[in-house]
DSSP file (Angstrom, degrees, kcal/mol; ACC not computed):
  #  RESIDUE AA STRUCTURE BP1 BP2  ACC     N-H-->O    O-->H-N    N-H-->O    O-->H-N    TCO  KAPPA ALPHA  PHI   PSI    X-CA   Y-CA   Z-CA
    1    1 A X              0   0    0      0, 0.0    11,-1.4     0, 0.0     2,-0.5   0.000 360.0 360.0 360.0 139.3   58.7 -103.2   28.7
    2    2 A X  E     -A   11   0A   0      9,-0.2    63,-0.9     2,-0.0     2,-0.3  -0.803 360.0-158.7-109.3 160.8   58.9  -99.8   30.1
    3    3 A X  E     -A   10   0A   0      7,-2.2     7,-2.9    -2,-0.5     2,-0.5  -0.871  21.2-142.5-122.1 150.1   61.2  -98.3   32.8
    4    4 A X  E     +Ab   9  67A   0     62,-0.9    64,-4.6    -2,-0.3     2,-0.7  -0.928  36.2 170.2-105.5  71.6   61.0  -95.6   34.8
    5    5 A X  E     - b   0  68A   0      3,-2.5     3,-0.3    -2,-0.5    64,-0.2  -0.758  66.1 -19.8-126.3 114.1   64.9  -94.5   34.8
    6    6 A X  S    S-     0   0    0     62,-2.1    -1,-0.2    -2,-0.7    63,-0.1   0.942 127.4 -56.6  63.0  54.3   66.1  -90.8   36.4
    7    7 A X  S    S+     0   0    0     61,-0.2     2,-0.3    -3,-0.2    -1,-0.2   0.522 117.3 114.5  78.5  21.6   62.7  -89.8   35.9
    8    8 A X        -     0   0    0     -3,-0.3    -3,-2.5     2,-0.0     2,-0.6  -0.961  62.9-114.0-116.7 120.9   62.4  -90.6   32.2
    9    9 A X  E     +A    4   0A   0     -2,-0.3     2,-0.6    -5,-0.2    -5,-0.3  -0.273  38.8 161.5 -23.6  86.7   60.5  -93.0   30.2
   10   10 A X  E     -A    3   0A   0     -7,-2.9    -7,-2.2    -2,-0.6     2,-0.5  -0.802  19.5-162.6-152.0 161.8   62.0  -95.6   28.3
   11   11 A X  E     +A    2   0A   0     -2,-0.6     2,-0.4    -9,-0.2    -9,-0.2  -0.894  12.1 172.4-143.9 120.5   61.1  -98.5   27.0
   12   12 A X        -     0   0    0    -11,-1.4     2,-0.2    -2,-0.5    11,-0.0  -0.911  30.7-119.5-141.6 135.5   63.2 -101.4   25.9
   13   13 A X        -     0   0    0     -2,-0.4     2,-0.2   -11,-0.0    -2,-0.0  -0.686  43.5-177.8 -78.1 145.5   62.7 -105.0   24.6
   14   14 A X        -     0   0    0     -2,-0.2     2,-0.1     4,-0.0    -1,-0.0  -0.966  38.7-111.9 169.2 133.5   64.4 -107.9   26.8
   15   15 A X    >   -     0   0    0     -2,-0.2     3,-0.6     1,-0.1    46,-0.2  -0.327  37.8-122.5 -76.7 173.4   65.1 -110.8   27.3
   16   16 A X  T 3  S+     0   0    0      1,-0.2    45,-0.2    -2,-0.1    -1,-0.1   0.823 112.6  44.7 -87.1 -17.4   63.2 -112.2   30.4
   17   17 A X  T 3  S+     0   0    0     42,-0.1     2,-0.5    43,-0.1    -1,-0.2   0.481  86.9 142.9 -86.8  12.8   66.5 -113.3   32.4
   18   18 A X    <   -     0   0    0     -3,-0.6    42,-3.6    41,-0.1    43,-0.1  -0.257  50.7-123.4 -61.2 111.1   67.7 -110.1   31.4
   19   19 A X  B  >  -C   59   0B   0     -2,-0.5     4,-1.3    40,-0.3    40,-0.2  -0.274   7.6-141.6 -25.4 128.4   70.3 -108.0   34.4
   20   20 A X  H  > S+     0   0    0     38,-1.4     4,-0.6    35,-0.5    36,-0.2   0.265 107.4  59.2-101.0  44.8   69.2 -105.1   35.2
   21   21 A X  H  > S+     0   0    0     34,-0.8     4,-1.5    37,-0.2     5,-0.1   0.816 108.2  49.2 -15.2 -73.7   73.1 -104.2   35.2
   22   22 A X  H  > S+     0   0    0      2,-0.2     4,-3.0    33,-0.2     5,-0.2   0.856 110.6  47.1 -82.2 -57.3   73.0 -105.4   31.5
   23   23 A X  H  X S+     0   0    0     -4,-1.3     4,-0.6     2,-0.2    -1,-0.2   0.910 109.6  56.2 -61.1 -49.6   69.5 -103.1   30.2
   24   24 A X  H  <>S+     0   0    0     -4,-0.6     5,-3.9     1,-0.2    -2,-0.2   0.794 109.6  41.5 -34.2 -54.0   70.9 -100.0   31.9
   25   25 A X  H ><5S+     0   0    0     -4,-1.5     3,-2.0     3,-0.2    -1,-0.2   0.913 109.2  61.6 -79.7 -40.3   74.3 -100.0   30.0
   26   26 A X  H 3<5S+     0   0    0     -4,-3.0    -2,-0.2     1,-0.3    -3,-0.1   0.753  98.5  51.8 -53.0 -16.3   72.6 -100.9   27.0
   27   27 A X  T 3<5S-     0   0    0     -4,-0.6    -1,-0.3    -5,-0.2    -2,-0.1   0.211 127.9-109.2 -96.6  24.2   70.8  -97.8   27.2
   28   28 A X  T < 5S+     0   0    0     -3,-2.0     2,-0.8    -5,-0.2    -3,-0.2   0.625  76.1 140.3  27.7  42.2   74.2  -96.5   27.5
   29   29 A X    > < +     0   0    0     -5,-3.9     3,-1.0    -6,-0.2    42,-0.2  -0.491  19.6 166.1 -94.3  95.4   74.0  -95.5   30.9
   30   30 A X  T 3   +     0   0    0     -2,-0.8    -1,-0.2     1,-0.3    -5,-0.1   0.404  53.7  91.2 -98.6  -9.6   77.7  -96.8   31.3
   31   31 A X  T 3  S+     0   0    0     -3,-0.1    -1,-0.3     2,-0.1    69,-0.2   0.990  74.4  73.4 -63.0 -47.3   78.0  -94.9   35.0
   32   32 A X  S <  S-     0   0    0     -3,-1.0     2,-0.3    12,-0.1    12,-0.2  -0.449  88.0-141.2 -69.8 130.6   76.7  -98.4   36.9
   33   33 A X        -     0   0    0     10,-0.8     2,-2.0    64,-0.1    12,-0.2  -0.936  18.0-127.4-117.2 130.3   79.5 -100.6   36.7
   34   34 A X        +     0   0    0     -2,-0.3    -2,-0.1     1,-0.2   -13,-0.0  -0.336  45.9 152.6 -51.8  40.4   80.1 -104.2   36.2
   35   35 A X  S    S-     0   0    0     -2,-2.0    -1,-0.2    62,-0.1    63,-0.0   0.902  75.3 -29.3   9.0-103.8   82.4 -105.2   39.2
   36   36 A X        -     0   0    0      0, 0.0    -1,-0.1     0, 0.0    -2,-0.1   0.625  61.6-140.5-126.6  -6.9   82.0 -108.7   40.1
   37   37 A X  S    S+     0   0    0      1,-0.1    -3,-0.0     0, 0.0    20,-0.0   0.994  91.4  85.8  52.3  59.0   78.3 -109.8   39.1
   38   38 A X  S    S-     0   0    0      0, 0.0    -1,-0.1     0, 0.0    19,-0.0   0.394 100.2-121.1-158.2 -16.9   78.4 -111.7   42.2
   39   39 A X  S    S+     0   0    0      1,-0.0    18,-0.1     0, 0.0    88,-0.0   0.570  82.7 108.8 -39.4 111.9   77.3 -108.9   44.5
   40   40 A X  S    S+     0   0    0     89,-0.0    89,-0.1    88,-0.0    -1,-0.0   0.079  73.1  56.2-109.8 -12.7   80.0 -108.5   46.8
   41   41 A X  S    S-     0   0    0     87,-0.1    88,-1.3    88,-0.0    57,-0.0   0.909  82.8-139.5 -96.7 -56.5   81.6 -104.8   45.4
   42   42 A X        +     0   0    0     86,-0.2     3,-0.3    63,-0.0    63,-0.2   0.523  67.1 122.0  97.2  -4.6   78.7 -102.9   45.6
   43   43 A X  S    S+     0   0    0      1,-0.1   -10,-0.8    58,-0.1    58,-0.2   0.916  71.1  65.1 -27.4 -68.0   79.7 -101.1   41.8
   44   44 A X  S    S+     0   0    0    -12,-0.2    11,-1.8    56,-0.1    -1,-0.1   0.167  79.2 131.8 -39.0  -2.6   76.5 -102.2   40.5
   45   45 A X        +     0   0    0     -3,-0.3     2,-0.4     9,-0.2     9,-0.2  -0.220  20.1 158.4 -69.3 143.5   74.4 -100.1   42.8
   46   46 A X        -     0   0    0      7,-0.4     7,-2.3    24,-0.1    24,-0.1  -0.986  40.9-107.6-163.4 174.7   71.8  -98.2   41.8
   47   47 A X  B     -D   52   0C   0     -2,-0.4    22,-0.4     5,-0.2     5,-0.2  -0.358  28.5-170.5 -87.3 173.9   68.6  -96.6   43.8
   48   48 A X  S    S-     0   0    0      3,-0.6     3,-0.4    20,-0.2    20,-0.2  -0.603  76.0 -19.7-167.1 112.2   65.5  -98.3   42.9
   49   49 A X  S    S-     0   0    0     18,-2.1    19,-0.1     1,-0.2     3,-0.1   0.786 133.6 -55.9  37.8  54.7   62.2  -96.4   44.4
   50   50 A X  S    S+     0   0    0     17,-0.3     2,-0.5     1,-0.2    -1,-0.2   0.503 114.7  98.1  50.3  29.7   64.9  -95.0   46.6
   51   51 A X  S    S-     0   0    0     -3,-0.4    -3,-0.6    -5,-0.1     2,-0.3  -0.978  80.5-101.4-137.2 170.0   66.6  -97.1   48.2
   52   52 A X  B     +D   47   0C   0     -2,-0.5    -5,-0.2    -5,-0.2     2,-0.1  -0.434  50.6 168.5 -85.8 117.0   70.4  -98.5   47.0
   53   53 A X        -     0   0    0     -7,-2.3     2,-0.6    -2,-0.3    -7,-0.4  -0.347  38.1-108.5-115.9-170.2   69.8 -102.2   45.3
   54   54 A X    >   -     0   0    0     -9,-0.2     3,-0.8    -2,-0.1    -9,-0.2  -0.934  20.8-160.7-128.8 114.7   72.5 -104.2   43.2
   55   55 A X  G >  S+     0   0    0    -11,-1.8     3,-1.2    -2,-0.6   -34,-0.8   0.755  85.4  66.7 -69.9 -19.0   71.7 -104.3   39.5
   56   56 A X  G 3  S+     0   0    0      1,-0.2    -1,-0.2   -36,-0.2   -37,-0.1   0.811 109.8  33.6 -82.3 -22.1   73.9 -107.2   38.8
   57   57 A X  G <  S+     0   0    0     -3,-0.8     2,-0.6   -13,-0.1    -1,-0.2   0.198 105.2  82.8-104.0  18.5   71.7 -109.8   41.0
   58   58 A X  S <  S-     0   0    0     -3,-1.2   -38,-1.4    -4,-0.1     2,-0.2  -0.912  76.2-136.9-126.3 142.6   68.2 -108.1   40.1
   59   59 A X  B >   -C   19   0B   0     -2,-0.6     3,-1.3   -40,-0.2   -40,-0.3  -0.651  25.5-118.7 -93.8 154.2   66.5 -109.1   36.5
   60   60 A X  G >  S+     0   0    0    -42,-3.6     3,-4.7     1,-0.2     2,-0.2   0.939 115.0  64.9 -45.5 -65.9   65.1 -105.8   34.8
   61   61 A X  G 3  S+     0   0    0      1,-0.3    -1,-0.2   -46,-0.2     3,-0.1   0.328  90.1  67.1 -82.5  19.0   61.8 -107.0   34.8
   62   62 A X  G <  S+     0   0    0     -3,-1.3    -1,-0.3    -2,-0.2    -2,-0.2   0.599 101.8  55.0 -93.5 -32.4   61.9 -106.8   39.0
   63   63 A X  S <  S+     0   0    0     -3,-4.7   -59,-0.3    -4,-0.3    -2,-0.2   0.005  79.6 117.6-111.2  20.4   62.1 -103.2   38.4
   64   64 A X  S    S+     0   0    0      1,-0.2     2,-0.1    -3,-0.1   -61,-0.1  -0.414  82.7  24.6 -48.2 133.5   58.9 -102.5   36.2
   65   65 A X  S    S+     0   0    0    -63,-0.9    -1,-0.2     1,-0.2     2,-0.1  -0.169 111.9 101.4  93.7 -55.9   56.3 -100.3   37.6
   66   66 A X  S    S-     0   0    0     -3,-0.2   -62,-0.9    -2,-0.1     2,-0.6  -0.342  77.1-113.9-129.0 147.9   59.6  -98.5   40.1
   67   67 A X  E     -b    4   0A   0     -2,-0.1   -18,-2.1   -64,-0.1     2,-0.6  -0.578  35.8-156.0 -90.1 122.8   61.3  -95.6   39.8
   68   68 A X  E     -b    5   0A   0    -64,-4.6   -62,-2.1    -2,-0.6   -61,-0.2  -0.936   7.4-162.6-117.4 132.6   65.0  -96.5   39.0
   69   69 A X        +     0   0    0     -2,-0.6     2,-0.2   -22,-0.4     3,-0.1  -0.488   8.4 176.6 -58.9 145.8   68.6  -94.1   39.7
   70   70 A X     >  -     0   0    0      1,-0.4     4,-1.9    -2,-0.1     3,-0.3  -0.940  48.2 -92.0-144.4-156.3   71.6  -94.2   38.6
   71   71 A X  T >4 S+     0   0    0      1,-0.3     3,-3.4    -2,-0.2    -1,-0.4   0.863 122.3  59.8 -54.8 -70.6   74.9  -92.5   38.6
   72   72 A X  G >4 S+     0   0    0      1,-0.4     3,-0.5     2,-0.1    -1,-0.3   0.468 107.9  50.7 -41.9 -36.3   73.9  -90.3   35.3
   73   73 A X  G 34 S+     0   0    0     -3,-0.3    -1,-0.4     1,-0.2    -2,-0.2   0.655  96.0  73.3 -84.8 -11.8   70.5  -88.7   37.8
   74   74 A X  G << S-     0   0    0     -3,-3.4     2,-0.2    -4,-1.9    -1,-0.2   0.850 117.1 -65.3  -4.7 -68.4   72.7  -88.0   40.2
   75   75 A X    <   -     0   0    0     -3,-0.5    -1,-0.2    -4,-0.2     5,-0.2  -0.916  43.9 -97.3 163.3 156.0   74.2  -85.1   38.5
   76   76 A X        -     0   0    0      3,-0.9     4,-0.0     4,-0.4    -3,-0.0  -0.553  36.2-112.0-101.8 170.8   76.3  -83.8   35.4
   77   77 A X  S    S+     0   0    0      1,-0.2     3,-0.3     2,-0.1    -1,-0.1   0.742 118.8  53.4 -77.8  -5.9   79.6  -83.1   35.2
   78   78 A X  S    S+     0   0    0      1,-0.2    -1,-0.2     2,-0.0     2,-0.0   0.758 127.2  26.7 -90.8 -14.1   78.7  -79.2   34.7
   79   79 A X  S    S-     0   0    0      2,-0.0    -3,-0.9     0, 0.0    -1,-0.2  -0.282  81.8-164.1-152.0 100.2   76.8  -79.6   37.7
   80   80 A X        -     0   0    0     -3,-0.3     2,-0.4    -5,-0.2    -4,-0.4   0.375  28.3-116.0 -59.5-168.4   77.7  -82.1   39.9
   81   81 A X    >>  -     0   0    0      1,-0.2     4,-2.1    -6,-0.2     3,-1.7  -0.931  39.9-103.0-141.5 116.8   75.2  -83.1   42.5
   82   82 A X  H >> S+     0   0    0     -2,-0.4     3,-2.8     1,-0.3     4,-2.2   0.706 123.0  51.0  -6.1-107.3   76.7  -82.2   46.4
   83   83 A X  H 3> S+     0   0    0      1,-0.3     4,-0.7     2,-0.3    -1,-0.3   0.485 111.3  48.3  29.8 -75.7   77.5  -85.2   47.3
   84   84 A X  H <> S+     0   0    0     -3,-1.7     4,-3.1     1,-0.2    -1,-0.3   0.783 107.3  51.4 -57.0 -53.2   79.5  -85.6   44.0
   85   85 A X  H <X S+     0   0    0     -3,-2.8     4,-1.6    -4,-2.1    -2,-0.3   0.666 113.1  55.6 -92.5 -11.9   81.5  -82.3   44.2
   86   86 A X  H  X S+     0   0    0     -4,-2.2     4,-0.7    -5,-0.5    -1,-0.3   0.882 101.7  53.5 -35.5 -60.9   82.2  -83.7   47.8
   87   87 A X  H >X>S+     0   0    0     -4,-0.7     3,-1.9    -5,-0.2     5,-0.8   0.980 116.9  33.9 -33.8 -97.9   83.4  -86.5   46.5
   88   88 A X  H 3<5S+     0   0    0     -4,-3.1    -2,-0.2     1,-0.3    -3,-0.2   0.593 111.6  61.9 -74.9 -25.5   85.9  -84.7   44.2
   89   89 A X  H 3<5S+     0   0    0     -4,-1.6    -1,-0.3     1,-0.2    -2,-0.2   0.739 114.0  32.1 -69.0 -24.9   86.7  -81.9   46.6
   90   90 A X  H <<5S-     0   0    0     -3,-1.9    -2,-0.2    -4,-0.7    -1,-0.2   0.373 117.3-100.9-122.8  -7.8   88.1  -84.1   49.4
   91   91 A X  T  <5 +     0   0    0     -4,-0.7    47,-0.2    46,-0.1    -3,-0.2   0.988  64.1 156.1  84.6  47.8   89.7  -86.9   47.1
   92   92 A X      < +     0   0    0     -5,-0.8     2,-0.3    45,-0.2    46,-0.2   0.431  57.0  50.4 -57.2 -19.0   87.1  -89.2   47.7
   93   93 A X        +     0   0    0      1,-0.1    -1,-0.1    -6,-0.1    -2,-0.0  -0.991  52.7 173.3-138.7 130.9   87.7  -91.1   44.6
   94   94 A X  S    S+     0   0    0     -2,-0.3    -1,-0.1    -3,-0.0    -2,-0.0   0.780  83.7   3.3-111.3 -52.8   90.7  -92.4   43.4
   95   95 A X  S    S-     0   0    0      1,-0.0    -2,-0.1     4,-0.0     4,-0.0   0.713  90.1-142.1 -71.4 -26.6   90.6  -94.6   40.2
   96   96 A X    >>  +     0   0    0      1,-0.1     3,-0.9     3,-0.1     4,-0.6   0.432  69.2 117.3  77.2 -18.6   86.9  -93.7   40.3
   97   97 A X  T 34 S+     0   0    0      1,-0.2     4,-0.2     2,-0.1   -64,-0.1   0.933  84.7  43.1 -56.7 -38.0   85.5  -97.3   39.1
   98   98 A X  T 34 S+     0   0    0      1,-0.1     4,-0.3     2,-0.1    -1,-0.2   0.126  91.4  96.5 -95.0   8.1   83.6  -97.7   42.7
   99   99 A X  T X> S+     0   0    0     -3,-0.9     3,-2.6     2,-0.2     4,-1.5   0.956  74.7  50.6 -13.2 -96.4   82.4  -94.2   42.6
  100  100 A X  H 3X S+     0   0    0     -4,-0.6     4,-2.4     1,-0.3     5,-0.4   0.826 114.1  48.1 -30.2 -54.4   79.0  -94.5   41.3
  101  101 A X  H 3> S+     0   0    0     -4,-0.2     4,-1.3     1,-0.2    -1,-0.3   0.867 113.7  42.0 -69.1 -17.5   78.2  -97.2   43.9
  102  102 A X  H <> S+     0   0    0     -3,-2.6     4,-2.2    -4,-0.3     5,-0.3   0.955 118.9  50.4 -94.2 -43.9   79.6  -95.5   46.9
  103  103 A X  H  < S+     0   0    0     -4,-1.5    -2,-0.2     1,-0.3    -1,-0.2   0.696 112.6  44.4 -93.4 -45.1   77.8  -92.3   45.4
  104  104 A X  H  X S+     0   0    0     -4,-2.4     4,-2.8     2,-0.2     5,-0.5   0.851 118.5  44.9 -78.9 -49.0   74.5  -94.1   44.9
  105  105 A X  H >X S+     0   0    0     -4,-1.3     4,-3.9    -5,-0.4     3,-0.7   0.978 112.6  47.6 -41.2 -90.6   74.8  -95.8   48.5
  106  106 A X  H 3X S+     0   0    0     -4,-2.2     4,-1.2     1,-0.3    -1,-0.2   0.610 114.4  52.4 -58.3 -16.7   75.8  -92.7   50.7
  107  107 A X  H 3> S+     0   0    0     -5,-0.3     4,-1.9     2,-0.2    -1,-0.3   0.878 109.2  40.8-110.8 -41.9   73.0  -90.7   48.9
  108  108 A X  H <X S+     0   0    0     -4,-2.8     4,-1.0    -3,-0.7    -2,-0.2   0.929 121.2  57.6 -70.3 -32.8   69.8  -93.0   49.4
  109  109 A X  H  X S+     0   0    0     -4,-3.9     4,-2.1    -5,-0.5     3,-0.3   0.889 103.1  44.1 -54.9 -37.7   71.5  -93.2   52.8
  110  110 A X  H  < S+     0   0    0     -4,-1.2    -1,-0.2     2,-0.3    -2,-0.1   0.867 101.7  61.1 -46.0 -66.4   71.7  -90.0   53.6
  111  111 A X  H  < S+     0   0    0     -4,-1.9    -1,-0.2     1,-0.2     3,-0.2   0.641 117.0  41.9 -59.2 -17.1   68.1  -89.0   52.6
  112  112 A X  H  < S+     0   0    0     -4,-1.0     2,-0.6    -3,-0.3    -2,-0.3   0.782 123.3  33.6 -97.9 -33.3   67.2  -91.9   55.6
  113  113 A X  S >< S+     0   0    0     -4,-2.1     3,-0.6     1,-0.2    -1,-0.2  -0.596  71.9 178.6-131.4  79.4   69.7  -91.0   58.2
  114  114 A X  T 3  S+     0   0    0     -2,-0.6     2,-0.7     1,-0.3    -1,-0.2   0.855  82.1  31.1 -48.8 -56.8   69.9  -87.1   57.7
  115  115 A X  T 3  S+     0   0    0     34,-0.1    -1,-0.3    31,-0.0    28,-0.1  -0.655  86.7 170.2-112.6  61.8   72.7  -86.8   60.8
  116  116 A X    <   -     0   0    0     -2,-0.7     2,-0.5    -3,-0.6    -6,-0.0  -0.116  29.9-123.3 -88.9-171.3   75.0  -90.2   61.1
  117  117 A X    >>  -     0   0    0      1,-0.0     3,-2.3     0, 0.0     4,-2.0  -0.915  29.8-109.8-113.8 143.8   77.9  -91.1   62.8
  118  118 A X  H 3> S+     0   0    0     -2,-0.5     4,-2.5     1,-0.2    -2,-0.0   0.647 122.0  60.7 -34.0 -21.8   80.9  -92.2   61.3
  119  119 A X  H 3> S+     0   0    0      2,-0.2     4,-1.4     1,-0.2    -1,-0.2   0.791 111.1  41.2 -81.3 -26.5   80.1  -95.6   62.7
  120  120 A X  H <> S+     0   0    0     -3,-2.3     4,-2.6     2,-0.3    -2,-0.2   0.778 110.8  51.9 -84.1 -41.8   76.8  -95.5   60.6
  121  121 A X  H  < S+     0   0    0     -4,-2.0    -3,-0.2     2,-0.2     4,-0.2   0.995 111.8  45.4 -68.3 -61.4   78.1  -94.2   57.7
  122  122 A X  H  < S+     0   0    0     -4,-2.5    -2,-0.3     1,-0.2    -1,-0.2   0.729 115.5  54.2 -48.5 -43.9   81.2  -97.2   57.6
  123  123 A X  H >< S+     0   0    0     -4,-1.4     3,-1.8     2,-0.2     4,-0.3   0.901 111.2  44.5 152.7 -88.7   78.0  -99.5   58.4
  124  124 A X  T 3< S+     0   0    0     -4,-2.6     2,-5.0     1,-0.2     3,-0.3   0.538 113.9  49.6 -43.1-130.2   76.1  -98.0   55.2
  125  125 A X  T >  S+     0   0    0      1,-0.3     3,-1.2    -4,-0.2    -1,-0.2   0.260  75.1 106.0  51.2 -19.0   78.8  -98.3   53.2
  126  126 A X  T <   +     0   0    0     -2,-5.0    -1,-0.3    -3,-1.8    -2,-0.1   0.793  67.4  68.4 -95.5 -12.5   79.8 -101.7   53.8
  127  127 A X  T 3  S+     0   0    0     -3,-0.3     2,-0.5    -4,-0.3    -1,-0.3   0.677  91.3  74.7 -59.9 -15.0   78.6 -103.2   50.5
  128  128 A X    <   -     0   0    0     -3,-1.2     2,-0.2   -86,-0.1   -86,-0.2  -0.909  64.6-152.6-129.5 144.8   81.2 -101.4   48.4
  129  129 A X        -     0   0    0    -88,-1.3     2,-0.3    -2,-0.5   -27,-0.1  -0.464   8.7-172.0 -79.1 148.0   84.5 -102.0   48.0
  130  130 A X     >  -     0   0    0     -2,-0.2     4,-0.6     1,-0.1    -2,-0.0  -0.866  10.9-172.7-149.2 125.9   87.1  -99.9   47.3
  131  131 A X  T  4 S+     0   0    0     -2,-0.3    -1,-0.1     1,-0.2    -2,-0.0   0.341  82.5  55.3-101.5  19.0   90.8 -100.9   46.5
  132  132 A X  T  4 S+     0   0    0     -3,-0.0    -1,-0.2     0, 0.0   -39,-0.1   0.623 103.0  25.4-106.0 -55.7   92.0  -97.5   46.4
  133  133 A X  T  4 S-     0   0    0    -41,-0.1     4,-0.3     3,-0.0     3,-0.2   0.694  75.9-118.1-111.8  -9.7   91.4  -95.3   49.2
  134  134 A X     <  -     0   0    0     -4,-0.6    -3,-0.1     1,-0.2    -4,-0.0   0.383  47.3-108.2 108.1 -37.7   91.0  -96.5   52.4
  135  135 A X  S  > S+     0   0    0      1,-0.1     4,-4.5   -43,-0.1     5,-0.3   0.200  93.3 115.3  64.4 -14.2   87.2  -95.0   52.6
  136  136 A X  H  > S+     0   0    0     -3,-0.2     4,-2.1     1,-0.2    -1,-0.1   0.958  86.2  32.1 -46.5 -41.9   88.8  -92.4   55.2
  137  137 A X  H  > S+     0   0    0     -4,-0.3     4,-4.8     2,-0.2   -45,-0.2   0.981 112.4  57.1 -78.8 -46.6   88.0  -89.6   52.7
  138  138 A X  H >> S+     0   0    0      1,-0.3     4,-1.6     2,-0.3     3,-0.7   0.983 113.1  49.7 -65.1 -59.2   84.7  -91.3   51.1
  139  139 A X  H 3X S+     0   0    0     -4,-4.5     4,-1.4     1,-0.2     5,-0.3   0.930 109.7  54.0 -43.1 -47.7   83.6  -91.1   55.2
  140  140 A X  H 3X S+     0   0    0     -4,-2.1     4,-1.1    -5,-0.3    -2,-0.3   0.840 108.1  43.6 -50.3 -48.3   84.7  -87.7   54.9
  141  141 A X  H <X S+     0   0    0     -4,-4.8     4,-2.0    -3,-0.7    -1,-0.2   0.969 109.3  55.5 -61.6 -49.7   82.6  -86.7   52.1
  142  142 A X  H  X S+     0   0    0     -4,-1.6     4,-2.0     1,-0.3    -1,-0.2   0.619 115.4  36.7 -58.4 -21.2   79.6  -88.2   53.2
  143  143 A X  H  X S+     0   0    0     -4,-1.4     4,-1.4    -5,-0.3    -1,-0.3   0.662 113.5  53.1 -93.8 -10.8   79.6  -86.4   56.5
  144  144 A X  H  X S+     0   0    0     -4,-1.1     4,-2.1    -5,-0.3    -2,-0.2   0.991 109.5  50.0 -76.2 -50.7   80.8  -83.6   55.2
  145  145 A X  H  X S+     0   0    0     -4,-2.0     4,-4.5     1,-0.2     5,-0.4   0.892 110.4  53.7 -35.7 -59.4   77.5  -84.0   52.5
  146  146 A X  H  X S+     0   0    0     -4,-2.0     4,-2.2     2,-0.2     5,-0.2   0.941 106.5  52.2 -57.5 -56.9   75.0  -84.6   55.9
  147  147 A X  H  X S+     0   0    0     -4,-1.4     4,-0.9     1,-0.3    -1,-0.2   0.932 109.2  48.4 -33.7 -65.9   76.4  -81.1   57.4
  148  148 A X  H >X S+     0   0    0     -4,-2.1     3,-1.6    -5,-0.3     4,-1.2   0.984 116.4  46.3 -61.0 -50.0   75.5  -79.3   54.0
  149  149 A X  H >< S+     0   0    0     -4,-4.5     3,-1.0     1,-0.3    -2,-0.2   0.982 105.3  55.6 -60.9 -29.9   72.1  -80.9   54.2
  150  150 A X  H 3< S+     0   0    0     -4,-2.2    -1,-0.3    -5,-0.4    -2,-0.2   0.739 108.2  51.8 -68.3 -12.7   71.6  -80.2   57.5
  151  151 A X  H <<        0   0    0     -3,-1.6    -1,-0.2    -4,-0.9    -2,-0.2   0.754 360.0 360.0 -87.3 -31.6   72.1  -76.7   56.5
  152  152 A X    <<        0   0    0     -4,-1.2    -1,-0.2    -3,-1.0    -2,-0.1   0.598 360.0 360.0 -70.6 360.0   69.7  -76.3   53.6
């Protein structure tokens, strides 16, 4: 089968109950992360023809034919992606394990709701967990992120 992942070919043999969670780390993109494979964390996330899915309940072969995200198209670490350097600038992340999903979330969100409200953002947001911060900052980034769009 081939996939369509961060705007690259690739093409990868599978079983047919196969996660796509499971094909995505195998191709070693290791940024989506395994959580709870239950999905209730909201880890797992990744965009899929732009909007924010859970790879840990969706079989690979669900996402043939569709354009799939993850953390790794985002941005690199020499040049983060807005959003990202948001993220890091305001102490959005603390342990970082629930990153990728919040990251993946707030960003196909964004691109729908150009100007939210804090109420909207917590609202978006409300699939991932985070046992770390609180989300006061991760709100912070993301509005801080809509401002800067609004700007471009």
């Amino acid at each position: 089968m081939t996939l369509s992942i961060n705007g690259a070919q690739k093409t990868v043999a599978l079983a047919p109950h196969a996660l796509l969670l499971d094909t995505l780390r195998s191709l070693g993109l290791t940024g989506t992360k395994r959580g709870c494979d239950m999905g209730t964390c909201g880890c797992c996330a990744v965009q899929v023809d732009g909007l924010p899915v859970l790879s840990c309940l969706l079989l690979t072969k669900e996402a043939a034919g569709k354009e799939i995200s993850t953390i790794e198209g985002l941005g690199t670490p020499n040049n983060l992606a807005p959003l990202q350097r948001l993220f890091w600038e305001v102490g959005g992340s603390q342990c970082g394990f629930c990153t990728p999903g919040f990251l993946i979330t707030a960003d196909a969100f964004l691109r729908s709701n150009p100007d939210p409200t804090d109420q909207e953002i917590r609202e978006a947001i409300s699939g991932n967990l985070c046992r770390c911060t609180g989300y006061t900052k991760i709100i912070k980034a993301i509005r801080l992120s809509a401002k800067e769009r609004a700007k471009e």
